[in-house]
C-alpha positions in Angstrom: 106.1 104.1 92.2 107.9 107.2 92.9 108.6 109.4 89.5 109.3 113.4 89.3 106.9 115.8 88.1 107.5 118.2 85.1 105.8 121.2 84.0 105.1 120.6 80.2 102.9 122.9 78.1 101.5 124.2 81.0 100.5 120.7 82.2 101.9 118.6 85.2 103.6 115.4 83.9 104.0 112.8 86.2 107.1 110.6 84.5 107.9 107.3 86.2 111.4 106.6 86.9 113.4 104.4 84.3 113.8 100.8 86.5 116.5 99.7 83.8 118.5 103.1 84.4 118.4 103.1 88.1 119.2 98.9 88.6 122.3 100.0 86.0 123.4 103.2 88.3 123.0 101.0 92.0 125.0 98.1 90.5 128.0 99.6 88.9 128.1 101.7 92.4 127.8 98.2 94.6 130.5 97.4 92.1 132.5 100.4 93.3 133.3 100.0 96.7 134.8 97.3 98.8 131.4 97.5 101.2 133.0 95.5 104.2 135.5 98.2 104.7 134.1 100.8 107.1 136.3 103.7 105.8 134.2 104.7 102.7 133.6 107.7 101.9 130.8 108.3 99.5 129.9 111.6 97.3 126.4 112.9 97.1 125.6 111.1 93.7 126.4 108.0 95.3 123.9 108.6 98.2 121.5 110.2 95.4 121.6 106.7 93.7 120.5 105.1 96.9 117.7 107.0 97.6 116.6 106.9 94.1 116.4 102.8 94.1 114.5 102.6 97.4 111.8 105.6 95.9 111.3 103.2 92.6 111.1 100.2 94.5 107.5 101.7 95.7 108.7 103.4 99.5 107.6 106.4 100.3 111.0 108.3 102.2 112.7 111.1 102.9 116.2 110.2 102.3 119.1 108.0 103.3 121.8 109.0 106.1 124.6 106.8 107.3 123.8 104.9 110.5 122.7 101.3 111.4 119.3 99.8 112.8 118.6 96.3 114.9 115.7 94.9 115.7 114.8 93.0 118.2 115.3 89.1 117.9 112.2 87.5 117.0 113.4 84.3 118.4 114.2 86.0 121.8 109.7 86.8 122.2 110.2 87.8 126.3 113.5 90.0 125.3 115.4 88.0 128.1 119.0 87.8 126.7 118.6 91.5 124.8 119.4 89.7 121.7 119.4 92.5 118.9 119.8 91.9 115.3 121.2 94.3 112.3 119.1 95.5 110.3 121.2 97.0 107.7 124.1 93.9 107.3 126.1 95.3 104.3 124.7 99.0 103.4 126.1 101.5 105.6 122.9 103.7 105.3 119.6 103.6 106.8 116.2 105.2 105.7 114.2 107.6 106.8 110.4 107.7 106.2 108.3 111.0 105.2 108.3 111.8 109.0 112.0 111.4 109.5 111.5 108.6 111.5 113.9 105.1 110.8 112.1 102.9 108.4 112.8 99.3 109.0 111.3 97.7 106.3 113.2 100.4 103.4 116.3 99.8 105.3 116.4 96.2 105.2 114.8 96.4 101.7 117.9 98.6 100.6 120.7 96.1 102.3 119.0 92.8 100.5 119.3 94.9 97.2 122.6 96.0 97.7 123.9 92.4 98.9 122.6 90.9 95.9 123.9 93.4 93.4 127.5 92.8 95.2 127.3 88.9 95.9 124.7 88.0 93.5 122.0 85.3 93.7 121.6 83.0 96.6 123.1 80.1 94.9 126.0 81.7 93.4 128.3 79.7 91.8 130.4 81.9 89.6 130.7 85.6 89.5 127.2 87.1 88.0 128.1 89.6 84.6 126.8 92.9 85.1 123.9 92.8 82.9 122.9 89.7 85.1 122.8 91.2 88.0 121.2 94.7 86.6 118.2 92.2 85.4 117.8 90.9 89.1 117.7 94.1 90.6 115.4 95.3 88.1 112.7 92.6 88.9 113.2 92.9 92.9 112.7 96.6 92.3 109.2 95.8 90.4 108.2 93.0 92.5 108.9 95.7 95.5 105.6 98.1 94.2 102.8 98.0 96.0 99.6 97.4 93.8 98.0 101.4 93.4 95.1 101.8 94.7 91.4 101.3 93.4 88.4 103.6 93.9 85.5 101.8 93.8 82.8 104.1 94.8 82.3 107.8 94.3 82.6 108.5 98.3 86.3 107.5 97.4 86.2 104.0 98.7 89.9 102.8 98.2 90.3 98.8 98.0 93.9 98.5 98.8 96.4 95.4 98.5 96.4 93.2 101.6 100.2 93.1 103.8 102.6 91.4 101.4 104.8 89.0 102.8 108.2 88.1 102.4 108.8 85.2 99.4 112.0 84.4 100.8 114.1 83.8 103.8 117.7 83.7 104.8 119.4 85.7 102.7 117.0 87.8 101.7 114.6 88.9 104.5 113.1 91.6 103.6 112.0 90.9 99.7 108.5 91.0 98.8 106.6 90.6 95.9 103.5 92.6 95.6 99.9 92.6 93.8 99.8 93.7 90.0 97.3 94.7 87.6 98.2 91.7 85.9 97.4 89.5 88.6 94.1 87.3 88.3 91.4 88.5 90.8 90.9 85.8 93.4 88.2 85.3 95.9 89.9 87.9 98.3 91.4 90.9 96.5 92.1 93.4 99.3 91.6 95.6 102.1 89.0 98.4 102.4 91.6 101.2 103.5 88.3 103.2 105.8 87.0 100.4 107.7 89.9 98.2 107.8 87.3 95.0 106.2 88.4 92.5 103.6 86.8 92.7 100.3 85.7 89.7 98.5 85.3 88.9 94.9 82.0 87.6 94.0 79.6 86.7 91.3 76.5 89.0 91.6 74.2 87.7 88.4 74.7 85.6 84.9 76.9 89.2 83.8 77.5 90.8 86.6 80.8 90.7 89.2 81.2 92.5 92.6 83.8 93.2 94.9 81.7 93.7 98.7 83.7 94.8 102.0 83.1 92.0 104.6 82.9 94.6 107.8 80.7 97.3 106.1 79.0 95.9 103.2 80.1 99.1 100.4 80.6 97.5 97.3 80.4 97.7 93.4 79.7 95.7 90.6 80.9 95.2 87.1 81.4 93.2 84.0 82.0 89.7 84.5 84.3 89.9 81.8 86.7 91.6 83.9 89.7 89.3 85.1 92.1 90.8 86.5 93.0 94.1 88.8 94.2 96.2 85.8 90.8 95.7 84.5 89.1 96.1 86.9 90.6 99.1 87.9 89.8 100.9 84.5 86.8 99.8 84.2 85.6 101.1 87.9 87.2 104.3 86.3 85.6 104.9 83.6 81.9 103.8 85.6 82.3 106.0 88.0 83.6 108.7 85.6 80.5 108.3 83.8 77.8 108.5 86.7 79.7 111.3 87.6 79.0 113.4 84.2 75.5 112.7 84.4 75.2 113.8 87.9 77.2 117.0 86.6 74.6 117.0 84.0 71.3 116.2 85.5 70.7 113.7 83.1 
């Protein structure tokens, strides 16, 4: 998730943003503006507020800038009628990736947020309350994370969460929900980000676990005690911490 870095004491801090503060900032501004009218104008903050929501929501971008994106129509496969479809349905802004380059995903990302902090849930019956609808955009900003990745060898193998996929349709296109630490390690728990290989989750002896890279066999092993990514993420920390110190120390 995308934070700011302070200088404290001499020391880099890394401070993640506040999810409740930003969900309570983006809806009180979808609550601001009539959205279908396509005479807004909008001050910096408001654009600020944007781009901070799609940065905690676990993209990687360079900004927002007004402009629309389509794609083309899935259901149209040999592009024969030129069928194009909006990206960006409600939002007036797109976003723009590290490179500067339209990001698809982000945009559409940012218009389901938006649409649900101005029209609420999908089966809407009565005007959502505020603190309603902060709540929702809270969790679709923490279900929008990507799972950080784990080093599980001292070359600096990364196992890394396999493409999420959308958990809804209709409305709501472009909402994921990704791989946590709290999430139980299953017999598949990722992607090896060098060779491309799917790692599995096995039992290796009576104590012993191991995650091993289908396509090029790197693995490690660890307590079978450990049950989920969290854990297993520490605990690969603190193992390869320690045969690093004794390398350091020709022990």
């Amino acid at each position: 998730m995308e934070g700011e870095k302070k200088m404290e004491n001499g020391r880099l801090i890394y401070r993640t943003p506040d999810i409740k503060d930003i969900a309570s900032q983006f809806v009180d501004l979808a609550r601001t503006h009539n959205w279908n009218d396509g005479k807004i104008e909008f001050l910096k903050d408001e654009e600020e507020i944007l781009f901070k929501i799609v940065r905690a929501a676990g993209f990687c971008v360079r900004g927002v800038e007004l402009g629309r994106l389509t794609i083309q129509d899935k259901f149209d496969v040999e592009g024969e009628n030129g069928e194009r479809k909006r990206v960006n349905i409600l939002c007036p802004f797109k976003v723009k990736d590290l490179e500067g380059d339209d990001y698809i995903f982000a945009t559409g990302w940012l218009d389901c947020i938006l649409r649900l902090a101005v029209y609420g849930g999908m089966k809407r019956v009565e005007k959502e309350s505020r603190e309603k609808l902060i709540k929702a955009v809270s969790m679709e900003i923490e279900k929008s994370v990507p799972l950080e990745s784990i080093m599980f060898t001292k070359d600096g193998d990364l196992l890394v969460e396999y493409p999420s996929q959308s958990y809804t349709s209709g409305n709501f296109p472009y909402f994921v929900e990704h791989v946590k630490d709290k999430n139980v390690l299953g017999p598949c728990v990722g992607l090896h980000d060098s060779c491309g290989g799917w790692i599995d989750f096995k039992k290796s002896s009576s104590i012993c676990n191991e995650i091993v890279c289908r396509k090029c066999r790197k693995k490690a092993v660890f307590s079978n005690e450990i049950k989920t990514f969290g854990e297993l993420r520490r605990q690969l920390e603190l193992t390869l911490a320690f045969r690093q110190c004794v390398r350091d120390n020709n022990i």
